[in-house]
Biotite code that builds the C-alpha atoms (Angstrom):
import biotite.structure as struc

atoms = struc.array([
    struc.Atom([41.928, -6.049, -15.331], chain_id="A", res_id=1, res_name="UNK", atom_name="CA", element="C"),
    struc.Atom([44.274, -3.058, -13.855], chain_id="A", res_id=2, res_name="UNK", atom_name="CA", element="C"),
    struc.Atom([43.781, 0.145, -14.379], chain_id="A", res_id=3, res_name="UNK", atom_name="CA", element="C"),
    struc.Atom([45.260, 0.935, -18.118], chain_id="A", res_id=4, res_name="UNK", atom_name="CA", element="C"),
    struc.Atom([43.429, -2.339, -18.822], chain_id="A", res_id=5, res_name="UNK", atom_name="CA", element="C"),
    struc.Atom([40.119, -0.708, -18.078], chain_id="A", res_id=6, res_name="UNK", atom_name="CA", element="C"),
    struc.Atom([41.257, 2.852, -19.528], chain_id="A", res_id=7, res_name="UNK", atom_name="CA", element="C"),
    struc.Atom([41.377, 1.066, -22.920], chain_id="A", res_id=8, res_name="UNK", atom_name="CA", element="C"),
    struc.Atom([38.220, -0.824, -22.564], chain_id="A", res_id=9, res_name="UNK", atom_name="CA", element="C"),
    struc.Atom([36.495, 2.405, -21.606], chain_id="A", res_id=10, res_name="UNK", atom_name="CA", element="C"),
    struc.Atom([38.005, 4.259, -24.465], chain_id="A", res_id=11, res_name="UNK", atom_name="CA", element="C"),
    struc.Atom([37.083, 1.548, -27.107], chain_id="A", res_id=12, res_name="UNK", atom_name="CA", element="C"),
    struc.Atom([33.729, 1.166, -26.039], chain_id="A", res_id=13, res_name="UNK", atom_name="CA", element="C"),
    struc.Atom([32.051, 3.701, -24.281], chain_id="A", res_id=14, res_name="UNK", atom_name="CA", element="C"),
    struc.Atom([30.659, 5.983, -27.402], chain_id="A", res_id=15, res_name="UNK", atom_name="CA", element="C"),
    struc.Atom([29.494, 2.263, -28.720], chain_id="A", res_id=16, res_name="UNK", atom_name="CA", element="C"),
    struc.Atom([27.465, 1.396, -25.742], chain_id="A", res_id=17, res_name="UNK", atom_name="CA", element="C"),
    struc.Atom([26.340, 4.765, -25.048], chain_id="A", res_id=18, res_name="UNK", atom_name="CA", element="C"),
    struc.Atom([25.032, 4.841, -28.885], chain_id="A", res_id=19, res_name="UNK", atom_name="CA", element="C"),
    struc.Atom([23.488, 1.112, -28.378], chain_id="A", res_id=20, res_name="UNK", atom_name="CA", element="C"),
    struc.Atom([21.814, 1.772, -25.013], chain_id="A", res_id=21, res_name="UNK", atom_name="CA", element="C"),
    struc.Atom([20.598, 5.218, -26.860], chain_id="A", res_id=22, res_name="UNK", atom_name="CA", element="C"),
    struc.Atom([18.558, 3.128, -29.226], chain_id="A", res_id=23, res_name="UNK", atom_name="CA", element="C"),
    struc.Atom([17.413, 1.145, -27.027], chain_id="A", res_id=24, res_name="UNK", atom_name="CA", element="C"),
    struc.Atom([16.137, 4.035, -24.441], chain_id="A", res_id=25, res_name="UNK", atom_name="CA", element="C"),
    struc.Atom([15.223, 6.550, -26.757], chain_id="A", res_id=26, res_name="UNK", atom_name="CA", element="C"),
    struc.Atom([16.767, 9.568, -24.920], chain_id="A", res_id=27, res_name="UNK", atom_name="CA", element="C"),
    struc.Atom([20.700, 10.267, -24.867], chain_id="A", res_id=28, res_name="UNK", atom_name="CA", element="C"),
    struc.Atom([21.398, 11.981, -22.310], chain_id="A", res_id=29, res_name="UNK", atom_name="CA", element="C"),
    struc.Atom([19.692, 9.284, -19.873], chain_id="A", res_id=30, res_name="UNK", atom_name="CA", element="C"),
    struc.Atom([21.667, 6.755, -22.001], chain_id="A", res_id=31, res_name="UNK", atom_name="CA", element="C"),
    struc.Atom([24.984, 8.462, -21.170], chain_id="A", res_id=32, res_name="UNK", atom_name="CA", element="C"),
    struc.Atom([24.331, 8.832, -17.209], chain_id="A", res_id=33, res_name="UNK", atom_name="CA", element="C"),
    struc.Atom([23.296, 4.907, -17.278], chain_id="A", res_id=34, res_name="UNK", atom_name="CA", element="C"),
    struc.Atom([26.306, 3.823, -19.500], chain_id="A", res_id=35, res_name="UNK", atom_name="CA", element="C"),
    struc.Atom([28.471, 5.937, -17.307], chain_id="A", res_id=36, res_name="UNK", atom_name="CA", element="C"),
    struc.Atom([26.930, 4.585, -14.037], chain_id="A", res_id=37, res_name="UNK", atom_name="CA", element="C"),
    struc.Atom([27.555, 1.195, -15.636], chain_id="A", res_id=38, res_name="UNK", atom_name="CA", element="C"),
    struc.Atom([31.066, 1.648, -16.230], chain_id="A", res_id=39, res_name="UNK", atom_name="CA", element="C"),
    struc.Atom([31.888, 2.684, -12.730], chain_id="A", res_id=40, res_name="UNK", atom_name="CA", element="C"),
    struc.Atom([29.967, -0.583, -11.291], chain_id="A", res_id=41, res_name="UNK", atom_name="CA", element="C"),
    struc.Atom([32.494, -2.397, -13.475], chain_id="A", res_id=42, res_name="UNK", atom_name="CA", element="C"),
    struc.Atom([35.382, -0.390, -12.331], chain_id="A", res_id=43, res_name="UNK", atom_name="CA", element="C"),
    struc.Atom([34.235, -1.510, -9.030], chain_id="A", res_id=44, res_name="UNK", atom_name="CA", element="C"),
    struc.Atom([33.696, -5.314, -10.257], chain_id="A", res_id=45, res_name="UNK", atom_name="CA", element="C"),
    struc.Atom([36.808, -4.879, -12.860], chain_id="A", res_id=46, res_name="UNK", atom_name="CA", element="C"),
    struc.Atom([38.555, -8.247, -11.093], chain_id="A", res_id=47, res_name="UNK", atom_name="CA", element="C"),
    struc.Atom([35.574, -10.226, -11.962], chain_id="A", res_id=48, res_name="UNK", atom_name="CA", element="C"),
    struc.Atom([34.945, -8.253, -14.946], chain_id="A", res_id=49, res_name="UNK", atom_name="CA", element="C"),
    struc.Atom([38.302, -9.768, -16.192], chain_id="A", res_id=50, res_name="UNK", atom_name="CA", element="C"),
    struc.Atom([37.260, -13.223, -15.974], chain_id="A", res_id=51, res_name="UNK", atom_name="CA", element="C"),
    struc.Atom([33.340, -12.820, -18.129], chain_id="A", res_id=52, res_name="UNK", atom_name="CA", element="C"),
    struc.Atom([33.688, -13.278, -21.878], chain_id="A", res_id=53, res_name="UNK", atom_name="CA", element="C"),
    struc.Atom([32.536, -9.998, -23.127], chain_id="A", res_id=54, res_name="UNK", atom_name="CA", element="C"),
    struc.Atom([32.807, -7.437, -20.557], chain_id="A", res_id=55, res_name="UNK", atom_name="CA", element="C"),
    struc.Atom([31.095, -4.960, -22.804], chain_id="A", res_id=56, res_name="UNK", atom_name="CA", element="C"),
    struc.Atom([28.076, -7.083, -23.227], chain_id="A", res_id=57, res_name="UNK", atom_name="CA", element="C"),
    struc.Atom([28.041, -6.747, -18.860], chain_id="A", res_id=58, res_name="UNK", atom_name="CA", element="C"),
    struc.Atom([28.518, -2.686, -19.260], chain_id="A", res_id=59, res_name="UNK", atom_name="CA", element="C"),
    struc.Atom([25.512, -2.416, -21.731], chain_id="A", res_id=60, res_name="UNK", atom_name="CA", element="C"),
    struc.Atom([23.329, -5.238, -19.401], chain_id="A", res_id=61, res_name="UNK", atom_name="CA", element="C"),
    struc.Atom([23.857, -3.139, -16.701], chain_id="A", res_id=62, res_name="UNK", atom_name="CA", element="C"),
    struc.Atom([23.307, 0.362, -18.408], chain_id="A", res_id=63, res_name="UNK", atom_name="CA", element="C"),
    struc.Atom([20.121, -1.017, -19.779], chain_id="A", res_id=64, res_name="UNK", atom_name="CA", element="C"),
    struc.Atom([19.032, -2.307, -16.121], chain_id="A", res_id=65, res_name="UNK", atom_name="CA", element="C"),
    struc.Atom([19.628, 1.021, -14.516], chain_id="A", res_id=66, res_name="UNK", atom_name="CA", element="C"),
    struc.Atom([17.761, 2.952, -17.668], chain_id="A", res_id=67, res_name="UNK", atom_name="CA", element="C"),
    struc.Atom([14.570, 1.034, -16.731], chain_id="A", res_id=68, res_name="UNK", atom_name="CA", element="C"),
    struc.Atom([15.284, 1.153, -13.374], chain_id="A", res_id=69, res_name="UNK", atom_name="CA", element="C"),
    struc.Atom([15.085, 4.851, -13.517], chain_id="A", res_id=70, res_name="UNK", atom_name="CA", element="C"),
    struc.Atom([12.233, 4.883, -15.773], chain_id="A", res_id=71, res_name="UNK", atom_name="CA", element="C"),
    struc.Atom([10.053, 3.194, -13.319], chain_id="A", res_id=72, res_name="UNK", atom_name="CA", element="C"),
    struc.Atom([10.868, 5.224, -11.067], chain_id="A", res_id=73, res_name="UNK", atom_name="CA", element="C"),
    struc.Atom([9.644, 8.245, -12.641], chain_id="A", res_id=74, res_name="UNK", atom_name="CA", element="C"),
    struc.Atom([6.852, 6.590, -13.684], chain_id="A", res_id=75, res_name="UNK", atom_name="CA", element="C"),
    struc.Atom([5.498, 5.476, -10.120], chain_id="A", res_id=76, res_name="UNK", atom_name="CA", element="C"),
    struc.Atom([6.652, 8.621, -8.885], chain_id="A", res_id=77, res_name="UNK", atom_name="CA", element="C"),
    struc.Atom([3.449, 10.584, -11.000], chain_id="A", res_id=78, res_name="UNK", atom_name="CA", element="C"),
    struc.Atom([0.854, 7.845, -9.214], chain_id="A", res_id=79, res_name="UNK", atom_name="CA", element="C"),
    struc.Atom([-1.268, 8.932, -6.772], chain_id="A", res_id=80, res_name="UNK", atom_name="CA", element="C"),
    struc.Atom([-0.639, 7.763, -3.579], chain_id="A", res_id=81, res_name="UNK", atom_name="CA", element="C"),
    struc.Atom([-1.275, 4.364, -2.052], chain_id="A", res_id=82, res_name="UNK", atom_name="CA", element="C"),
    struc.Atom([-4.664, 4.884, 0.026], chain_id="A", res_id=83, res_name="UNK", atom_name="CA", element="C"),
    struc.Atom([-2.464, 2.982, 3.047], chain_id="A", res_id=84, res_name="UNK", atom_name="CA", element="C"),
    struc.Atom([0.489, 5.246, 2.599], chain_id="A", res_id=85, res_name="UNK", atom_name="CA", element="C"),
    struc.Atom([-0.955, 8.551, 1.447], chain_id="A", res_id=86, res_name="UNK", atom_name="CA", element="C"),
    struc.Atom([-1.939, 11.792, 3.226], chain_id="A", res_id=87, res_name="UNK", atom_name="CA", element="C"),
    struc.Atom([-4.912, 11.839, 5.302], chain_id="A", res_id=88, res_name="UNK", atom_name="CA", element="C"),
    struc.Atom([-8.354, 12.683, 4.258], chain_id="A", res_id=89, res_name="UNK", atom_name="CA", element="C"),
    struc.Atom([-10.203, 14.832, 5.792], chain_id="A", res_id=90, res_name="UNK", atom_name="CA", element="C"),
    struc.Atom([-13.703, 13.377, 7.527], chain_id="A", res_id=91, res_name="UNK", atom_name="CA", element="C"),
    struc.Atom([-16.703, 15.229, 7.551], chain_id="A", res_id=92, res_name="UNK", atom_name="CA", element="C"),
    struc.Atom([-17.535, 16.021, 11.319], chain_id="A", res_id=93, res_name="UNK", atom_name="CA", element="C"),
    struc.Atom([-19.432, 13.567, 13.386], chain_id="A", res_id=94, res_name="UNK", atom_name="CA", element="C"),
    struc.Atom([-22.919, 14.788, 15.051], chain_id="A", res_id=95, res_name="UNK", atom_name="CA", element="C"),
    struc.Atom([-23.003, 13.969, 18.907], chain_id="A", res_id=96, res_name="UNK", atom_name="CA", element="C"),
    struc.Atom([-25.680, 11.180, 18.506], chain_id="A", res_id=97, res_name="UNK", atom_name="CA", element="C"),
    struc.Atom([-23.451, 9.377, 16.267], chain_id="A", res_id=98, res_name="UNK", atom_name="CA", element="C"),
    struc.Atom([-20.717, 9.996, 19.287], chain_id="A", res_id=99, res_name="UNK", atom_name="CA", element="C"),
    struc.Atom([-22.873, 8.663, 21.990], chain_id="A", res_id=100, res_name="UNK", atom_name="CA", element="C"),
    struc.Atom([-23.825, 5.434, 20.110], chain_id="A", res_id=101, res_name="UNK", atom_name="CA", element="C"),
    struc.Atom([-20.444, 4.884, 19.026], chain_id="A", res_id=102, res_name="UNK", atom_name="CA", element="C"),
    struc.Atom([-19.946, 5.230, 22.670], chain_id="A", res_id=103, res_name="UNK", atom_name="CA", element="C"),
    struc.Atom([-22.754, 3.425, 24.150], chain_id="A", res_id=104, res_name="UNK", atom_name="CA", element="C"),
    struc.Atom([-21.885, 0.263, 21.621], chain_id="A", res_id=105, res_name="UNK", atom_name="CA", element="C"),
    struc.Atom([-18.335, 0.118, 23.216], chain_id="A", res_id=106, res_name="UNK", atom_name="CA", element="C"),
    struc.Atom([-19.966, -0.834, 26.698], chain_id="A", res_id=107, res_name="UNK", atom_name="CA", element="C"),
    struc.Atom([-22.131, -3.333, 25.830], chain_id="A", res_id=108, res_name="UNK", atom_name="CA", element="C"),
    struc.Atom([-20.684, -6.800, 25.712], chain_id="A", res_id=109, res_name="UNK", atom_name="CA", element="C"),
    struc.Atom([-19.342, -8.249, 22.375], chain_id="A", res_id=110, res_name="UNK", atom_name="CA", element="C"),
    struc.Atom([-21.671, -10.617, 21.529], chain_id="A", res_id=111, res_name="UNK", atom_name="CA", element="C"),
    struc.Atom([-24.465, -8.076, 22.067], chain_id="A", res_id=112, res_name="UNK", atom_name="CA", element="C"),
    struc.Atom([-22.537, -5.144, 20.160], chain_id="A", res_id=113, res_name="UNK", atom_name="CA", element="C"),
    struc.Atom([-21.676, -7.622, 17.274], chain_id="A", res_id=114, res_name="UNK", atom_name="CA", element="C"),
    struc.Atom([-24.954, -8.701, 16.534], chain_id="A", res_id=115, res_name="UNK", atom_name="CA", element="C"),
    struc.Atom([-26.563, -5.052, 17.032], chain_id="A", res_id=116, res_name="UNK", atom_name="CA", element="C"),
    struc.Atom([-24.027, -3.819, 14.308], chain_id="A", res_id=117, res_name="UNK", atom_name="CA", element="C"),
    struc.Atom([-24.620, -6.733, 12.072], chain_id="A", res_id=118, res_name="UNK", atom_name="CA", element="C"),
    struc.Atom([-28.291, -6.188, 12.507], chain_id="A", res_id=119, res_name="UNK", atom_name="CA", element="C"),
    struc.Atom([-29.029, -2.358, 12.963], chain_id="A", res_id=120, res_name="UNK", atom_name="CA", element="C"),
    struc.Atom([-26.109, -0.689, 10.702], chain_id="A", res_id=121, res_name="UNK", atom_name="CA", element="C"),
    struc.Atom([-25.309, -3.613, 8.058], chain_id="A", res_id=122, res_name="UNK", atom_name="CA", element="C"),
    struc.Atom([-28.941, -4.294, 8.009], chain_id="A", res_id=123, res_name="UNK", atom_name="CA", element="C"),
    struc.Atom([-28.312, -7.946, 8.220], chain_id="A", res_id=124, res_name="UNK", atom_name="CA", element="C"),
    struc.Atom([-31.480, -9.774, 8.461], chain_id="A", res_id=125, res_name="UNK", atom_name="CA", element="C"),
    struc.Atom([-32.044, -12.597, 12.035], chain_id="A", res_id=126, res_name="UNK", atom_name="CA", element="C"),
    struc.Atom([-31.068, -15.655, 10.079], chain_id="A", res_id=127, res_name="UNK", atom_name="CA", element="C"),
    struc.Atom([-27.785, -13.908, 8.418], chain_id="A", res_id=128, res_name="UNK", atom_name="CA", element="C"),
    struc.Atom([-26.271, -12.482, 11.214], chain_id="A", res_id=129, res_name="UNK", atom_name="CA", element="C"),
    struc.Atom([-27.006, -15.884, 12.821], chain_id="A", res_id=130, res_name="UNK", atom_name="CA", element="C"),
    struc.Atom([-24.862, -17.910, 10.072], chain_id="A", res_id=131, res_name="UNK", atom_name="CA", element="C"),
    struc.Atom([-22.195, -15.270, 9.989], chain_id="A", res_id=132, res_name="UNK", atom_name="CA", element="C"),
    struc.Atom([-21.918, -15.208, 13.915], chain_id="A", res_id=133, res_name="UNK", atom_name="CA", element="C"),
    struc.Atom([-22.030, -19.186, 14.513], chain_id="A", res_id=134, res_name="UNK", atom_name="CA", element="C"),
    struc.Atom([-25.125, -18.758, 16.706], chain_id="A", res_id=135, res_name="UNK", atom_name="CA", element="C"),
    struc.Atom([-28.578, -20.504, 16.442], chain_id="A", res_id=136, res_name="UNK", atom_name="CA", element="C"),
    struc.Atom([-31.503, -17.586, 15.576], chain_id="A", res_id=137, res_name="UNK", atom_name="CA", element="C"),
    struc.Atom([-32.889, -17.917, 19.128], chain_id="A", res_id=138, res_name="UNK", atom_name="CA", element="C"),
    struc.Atom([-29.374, -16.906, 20.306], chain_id="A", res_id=139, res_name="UNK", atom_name="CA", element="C"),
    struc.Atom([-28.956, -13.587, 18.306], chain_id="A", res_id=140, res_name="UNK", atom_name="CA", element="C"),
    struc.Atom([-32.929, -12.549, 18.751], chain_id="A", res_id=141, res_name="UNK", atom_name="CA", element="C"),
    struc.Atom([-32.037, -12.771, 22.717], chain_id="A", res_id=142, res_name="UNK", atom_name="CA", element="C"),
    struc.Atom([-28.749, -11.148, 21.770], chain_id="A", res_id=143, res_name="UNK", atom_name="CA", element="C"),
    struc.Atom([-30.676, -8.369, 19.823], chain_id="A", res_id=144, res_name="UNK", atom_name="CA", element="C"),
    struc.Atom([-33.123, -7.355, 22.523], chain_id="A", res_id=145, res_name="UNK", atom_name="CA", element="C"),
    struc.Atom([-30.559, -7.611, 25.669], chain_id="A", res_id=146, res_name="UNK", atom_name="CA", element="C"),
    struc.Atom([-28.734, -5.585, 23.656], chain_id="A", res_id=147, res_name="UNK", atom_name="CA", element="C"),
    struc.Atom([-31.196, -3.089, 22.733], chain_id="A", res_id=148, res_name="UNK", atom_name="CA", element="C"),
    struc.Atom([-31.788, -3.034, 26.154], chain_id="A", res_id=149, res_name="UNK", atom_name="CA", element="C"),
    struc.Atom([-28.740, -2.231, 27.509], chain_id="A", res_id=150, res_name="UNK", atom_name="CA", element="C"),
    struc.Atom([-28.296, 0.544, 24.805], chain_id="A", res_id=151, res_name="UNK", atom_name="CA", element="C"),
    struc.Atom([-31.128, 2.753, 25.232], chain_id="A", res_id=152, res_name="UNK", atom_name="CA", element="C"),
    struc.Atom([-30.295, 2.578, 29.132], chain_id="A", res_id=153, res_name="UNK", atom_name="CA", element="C"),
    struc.Atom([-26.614, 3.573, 28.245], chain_id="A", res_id=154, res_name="UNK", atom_name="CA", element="C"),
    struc.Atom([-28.026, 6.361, 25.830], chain_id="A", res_id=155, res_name="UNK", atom_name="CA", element="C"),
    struc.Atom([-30.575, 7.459, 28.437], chain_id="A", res_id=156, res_name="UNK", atom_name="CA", element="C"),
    struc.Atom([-27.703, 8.221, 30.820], chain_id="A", res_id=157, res_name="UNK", atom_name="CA", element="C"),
    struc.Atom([-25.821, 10.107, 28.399], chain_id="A", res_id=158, res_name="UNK", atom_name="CA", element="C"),
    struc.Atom([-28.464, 12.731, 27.313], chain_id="A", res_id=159, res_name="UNK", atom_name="CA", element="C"),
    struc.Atom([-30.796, 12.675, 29.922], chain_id="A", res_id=160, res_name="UNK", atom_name="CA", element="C"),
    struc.Atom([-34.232, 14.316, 28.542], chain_id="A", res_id=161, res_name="UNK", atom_name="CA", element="C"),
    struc.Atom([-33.380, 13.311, 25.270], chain_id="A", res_id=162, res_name="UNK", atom_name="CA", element="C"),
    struc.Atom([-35.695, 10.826, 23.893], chain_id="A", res_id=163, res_name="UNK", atom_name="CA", element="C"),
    struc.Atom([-34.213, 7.848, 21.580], chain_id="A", res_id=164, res_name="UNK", atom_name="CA", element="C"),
    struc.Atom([-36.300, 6.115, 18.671], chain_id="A", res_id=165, res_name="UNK", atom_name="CA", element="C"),
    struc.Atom([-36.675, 2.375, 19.377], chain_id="A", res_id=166, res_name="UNK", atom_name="CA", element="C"),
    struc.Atom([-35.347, 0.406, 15.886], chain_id="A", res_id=167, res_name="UNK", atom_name="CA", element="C"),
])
């Protein structure tokens, strides 16, 4: 398709697509900005353009594609953000106990620390933190008071004076 080719396509059909897409969109400005978008792609494709069947039939595809493209687009654009993606909460401020055991828990040794947190802060009952562990019961009770043990020396020499509530 050269260029006069095209001229005379564009001529004979743009109003018609524009009018068709229109219907289909609902909104006529949109449905010239896609139709005209549309006929510039096929400019662009107008050698292979030459060889499909009903070129028009491409124009209005691809005006129709780009109308819902940009539809979507505005719609997702008016969603809140994506908790992974979107601007930072802010946290409510952490007390300097909460600090220290945060602190003191990153010391002791994994097996210890996991089965404290299971235990202590998902109150997990023995036999539960047992299954989801792997370990027998005997394993996570010795676990449990190592660790406690451990801890309150690790909180002791953090705050000295400060007296800590056994669990």
């Amino acid at each position: 398709m050269d260029e006069d080719e095209f001229d005379t396509f564009y001529t004979a059909s743009f109003r018609r697509v524009c009018a068709q897409v229109y219907a289909m969109i609902g909104d006529s400005d949109e449905a010239a900005e896609c139709v005209q978008e549309a006929f510039a792609r096929a400019w662009a494709h107008r050698r292979k353009l030459s060889t499909v069947d009903y070129p028009e039939a491409w124009v209005r595809t691809t005006a129709y594609r780009l109308a819902v493209g940009r539809w979507r687009r505005k719609k997702y654009a008016g969603r809140a953000a994506d908790r992974a993606v979107g601007v930072r909460m802010e946290m409510p401020a952490v007390d300097e106990t909460h600090v220290a055991l945060v602190a003191a828990l990153k010391k002791l040794p994994e097996a210890q620390r996991q089965a404290i947190v299971l235990h202590h802060i998902a109150d997990l009952p023995v036999h539960q933190v047992a299954a989801e562990v792997g370990a027998p019961t005997g394993t996570i009770k010795a676990r449990l008071a190592r660790g406690r043990a451990a801890l309150a020396e690790l909180l002791a020499e953090e705050t000295p004076g400060a007296v800590w509530e056994e669990a």
